[in-house]
VEXMARLO-907740 format. One record per residue: residue number from 1; x, y, z of N, C-alpha, C in turn. Coordinates in steps of 0.001 Angstrom, whole numbers. Atoms other than C-alpha are relative to their C-alpha. Example, Ala and Ser with C-alpha at 12.3 -4.5 7.8 and 13.67 -1.06 7.14 Angstrom:
- num,n.east,n.north,n.up,ca.east,ca.north,ca.up,c.east,c.north,c.up
- 1,890,-1190,0,12300,-4500,7800,900,1200,0 .
- 2,-820,-1190,-60,13670,-1060,7140,-770,1090,730 .
This chain:
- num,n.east,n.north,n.up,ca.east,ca.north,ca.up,c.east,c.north,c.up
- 1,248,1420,74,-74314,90407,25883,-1457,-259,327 .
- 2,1523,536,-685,-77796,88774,26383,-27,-961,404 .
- 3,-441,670,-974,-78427,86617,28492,-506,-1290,-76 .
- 4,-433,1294,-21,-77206,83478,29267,-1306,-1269,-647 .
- 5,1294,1304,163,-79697,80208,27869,747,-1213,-181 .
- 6,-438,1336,283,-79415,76848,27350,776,-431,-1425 .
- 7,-1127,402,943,-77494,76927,23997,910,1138,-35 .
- 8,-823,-290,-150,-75362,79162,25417,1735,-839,312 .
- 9,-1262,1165,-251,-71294,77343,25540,917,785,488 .
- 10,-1358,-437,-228,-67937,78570,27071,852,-766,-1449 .
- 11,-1228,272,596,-65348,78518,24417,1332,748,-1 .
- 12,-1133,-496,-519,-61782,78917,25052,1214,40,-1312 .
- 13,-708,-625,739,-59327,80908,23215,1561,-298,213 .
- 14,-1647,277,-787,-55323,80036,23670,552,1847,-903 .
- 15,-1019,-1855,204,-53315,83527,23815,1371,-187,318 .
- 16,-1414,-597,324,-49448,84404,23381,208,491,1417 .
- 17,114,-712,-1487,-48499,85529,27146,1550,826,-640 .
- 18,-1661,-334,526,-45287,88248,25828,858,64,1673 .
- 19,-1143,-197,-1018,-42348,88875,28134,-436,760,1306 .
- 20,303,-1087,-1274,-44226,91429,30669,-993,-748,921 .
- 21,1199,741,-670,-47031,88891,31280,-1301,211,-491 .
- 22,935,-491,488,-49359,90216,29045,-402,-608,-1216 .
- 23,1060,-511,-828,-51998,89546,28685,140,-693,956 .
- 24,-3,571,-974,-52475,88215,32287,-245,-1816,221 .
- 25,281,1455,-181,-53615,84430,31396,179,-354,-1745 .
- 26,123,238,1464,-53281,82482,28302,-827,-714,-419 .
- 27,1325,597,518,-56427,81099,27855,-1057,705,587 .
- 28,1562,-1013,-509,-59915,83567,27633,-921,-1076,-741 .
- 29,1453,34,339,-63085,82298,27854,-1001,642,-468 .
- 30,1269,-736,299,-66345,83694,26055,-756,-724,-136 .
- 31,1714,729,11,-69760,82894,26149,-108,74,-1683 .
- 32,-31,183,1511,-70828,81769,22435,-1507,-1029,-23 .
- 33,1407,696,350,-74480,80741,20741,465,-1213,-676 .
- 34,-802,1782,433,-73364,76868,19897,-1508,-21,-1377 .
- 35,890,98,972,-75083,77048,16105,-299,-1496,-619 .
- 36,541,1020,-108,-75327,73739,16150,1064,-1302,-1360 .
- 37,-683,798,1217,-72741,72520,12967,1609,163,75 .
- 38,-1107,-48,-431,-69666,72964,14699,801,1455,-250 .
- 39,-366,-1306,-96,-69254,76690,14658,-873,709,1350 .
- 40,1167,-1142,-1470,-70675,79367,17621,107,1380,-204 .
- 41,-365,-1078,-49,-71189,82746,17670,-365,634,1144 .
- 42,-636,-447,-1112,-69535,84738,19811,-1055,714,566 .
- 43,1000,-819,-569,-71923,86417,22541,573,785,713 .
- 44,-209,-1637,-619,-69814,88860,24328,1453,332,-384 .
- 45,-1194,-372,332,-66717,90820,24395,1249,-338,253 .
- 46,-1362,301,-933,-63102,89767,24729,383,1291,367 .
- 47,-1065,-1093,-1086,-61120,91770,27600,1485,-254,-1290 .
- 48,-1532,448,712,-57678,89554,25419,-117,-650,-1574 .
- 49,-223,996,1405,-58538,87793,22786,357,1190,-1455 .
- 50,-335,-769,1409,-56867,89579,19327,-1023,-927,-876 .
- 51,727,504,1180,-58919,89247,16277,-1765,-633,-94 .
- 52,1205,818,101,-62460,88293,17452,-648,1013,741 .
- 53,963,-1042,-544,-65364,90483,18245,-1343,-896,87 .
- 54,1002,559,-327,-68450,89757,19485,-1325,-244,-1447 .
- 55,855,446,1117,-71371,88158,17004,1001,-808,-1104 .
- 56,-638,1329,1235,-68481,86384,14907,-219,-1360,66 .
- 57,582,1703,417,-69117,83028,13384,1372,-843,681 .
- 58,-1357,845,-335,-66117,80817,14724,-402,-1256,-291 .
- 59,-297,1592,-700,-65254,77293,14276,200,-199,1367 .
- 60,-100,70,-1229,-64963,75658,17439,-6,-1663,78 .
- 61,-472,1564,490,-63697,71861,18221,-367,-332,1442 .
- 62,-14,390,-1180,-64337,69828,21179,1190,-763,346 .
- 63,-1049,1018,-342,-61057,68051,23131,-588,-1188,547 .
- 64,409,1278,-679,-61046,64829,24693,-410,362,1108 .
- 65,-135,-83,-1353,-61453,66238,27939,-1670,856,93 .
- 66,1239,-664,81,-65052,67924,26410,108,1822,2 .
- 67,-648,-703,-170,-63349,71149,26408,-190,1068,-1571 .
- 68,453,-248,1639,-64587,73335,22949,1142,1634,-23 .
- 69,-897,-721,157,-61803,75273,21758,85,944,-1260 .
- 70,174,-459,1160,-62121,78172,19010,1268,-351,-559 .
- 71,-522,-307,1649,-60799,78150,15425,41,1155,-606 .
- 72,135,-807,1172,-60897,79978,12548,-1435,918,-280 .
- 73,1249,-1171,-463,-63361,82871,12283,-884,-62,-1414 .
- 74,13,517,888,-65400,81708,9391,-1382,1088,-644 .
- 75,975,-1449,260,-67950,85125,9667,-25,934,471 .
- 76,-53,-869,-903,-67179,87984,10852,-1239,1051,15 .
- 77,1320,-676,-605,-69721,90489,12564,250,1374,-492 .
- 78,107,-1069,185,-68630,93511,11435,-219,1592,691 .
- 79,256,-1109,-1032,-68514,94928,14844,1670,-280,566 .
- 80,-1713,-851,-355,-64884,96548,16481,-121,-638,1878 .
- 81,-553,172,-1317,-63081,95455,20120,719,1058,170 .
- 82,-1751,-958,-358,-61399,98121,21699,-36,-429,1409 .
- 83,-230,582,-714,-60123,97530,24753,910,870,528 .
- 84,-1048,-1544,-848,-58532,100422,27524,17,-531,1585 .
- 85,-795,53,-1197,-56949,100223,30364,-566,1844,662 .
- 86,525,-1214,-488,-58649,103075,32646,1286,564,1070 .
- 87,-1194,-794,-1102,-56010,105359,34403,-332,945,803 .
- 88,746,-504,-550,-58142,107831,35372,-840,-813,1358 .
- 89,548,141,-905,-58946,107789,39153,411,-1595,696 .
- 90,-913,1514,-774,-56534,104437,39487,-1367,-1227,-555 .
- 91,545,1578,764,-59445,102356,37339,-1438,-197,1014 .
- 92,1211,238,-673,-62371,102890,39806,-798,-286,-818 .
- 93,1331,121,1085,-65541,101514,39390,-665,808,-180 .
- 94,515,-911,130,-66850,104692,38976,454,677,-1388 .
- 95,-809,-773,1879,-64452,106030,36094,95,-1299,-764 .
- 96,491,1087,882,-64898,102491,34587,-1413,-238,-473 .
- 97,1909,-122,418,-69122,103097,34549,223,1612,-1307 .
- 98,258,-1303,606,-68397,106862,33569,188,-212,-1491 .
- 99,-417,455,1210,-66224,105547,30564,-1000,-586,-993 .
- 100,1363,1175,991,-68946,102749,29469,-1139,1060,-429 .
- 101,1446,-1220,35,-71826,105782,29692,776,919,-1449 .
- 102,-602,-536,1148,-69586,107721,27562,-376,-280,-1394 .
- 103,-84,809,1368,-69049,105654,24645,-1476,-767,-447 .
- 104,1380,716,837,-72483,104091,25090,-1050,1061,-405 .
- 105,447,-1222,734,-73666,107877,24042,114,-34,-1685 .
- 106,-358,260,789,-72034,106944,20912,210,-1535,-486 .
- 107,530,1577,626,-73631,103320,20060,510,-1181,459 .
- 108,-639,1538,-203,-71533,100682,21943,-317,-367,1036 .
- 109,644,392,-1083,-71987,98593,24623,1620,-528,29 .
- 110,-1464,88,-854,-69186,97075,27241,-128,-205,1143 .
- 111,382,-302,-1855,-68619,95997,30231,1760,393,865 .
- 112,-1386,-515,-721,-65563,96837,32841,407,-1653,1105 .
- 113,-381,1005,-515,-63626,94433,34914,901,410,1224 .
- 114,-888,-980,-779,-62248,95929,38229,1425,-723,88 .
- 115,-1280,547,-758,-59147,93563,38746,796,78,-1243 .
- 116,-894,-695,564,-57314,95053,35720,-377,1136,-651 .
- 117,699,-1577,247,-59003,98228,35535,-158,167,-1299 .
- 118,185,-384,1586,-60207,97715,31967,-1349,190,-459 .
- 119,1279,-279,883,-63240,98479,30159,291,-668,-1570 .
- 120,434,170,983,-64432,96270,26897,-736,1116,-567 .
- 121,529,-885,597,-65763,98183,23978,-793,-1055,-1154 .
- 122,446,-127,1200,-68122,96550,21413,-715,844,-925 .
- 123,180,-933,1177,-68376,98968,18288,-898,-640,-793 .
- 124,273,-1,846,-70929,98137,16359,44,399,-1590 .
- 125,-849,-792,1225,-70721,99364,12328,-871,986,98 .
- 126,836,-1148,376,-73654,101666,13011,54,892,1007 .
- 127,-138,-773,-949,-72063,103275,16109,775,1073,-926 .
- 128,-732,-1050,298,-70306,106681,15773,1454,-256,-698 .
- 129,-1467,223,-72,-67027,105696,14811,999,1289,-668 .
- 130,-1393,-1141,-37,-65392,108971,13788,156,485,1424 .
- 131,-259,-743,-1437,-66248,110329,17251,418,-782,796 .
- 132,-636,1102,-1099,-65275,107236,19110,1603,61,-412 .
- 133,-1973,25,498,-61927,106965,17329,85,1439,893 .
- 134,32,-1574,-585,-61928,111162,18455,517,-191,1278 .
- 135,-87,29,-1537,-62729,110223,22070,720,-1264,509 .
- 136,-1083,1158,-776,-60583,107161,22414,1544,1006,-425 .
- 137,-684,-716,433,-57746,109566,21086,572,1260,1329 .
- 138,-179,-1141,-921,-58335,112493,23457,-196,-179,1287 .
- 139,-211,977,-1612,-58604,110107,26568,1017,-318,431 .
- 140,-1611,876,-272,-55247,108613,25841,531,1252,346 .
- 141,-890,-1608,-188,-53781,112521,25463,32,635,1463 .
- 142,349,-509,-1085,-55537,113518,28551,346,-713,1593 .
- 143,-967,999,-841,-54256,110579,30595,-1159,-366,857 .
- 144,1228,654,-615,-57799,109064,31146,455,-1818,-205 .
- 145,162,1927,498,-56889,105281,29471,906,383,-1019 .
- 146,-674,409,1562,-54895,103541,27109,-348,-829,-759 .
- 147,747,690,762,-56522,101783,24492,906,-773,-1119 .
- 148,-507,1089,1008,-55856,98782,21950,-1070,-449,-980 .
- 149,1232,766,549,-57605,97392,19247,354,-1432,192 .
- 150,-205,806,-323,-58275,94326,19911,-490,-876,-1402 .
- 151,348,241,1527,-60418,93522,16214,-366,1392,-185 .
- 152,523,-1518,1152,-61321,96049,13376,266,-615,-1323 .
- 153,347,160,1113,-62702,96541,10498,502,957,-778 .
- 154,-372,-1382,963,-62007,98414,7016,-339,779,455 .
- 155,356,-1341,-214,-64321,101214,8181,3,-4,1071 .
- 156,-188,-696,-660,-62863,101474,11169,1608,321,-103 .
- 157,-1483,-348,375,-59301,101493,9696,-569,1123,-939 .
- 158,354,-788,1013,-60841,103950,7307,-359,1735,709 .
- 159,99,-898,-1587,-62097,105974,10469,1462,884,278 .
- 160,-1465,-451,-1254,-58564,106372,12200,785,798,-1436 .
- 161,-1006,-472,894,-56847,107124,8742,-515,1709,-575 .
- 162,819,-1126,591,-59712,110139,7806,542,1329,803 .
């Protein structure tokens, strides 16, 4: 993410909470560049949100209450969410840095969140993505994390299927 400015906005996402409680809240916030015609793009990563990666174009509405609520994704960025749950070492912040160092060997950036031991992933399209798919693969096997996509693209569905 870069950092914060004055046409930076919070916009809030409504999420599905299923039967286990998951994800933990049903409304995520992200920071978003307010482009000025009633769309924003997104400036960092969702931990929950399905379907939206960072740099996408979104609609975005204001409530009565001033309250700017995304829409419809009206450009996408062409960059990947993954999104793991660190098991390794019970989710420290140490095996949550090691993780981020990892993957940011292989083009992405991310940040971690200690109070559900997860690590964000944004994938760019010009990161590694056969070896990331690889090493998100042989993490899960090894019983480092469990990972989700959270968005993706053809070539990274193209990736996982190769």
């Amino acid at each position: 993410m870069t950092s914060i400015s004055d046409d930076h906005v919070k916009v809030h996402f409504r999420m599905d909470v299923d039967e286990d409680g998951w994800p933990p809240a049903s409304v995520e916030s992200l920071w978003a560049v307010d482009l000025g015609d009633g769309t924003v793009r997104l400036d960092n990563t969702p931990w929950f949100v399905r379907g939206v990666a960072s740099g996408d174009v979104i609609k975005a509405d204001l409530d009565d209450d001033g309250v700017l609520w995304a829409g419809e994704t009206v450009q996408p960025s062409q960059n990947c969410t993954i999104q793991l749950i660190v098991l390794k070492d019970d989710g420290s912040a140490a095996a949550r840095q090691s993780v981020l160092e990892l993957f940011h060997r292989l083009g992405t950036t991310g940040e971690g969140i200690e109070r559900y031991r997860m690590v964000a992933l944004d994938v760019p399209p010009d990161a590694d993505l056969p070896r990331i798919w690889k090493l998100l693969e042989h993490g899960e096997g090894q019983g480092w994390w469990h990972w989700e996509e959270g968005c993706v693209t053809a070539a990274w569905r193209s990736t996982a299927t190769d």
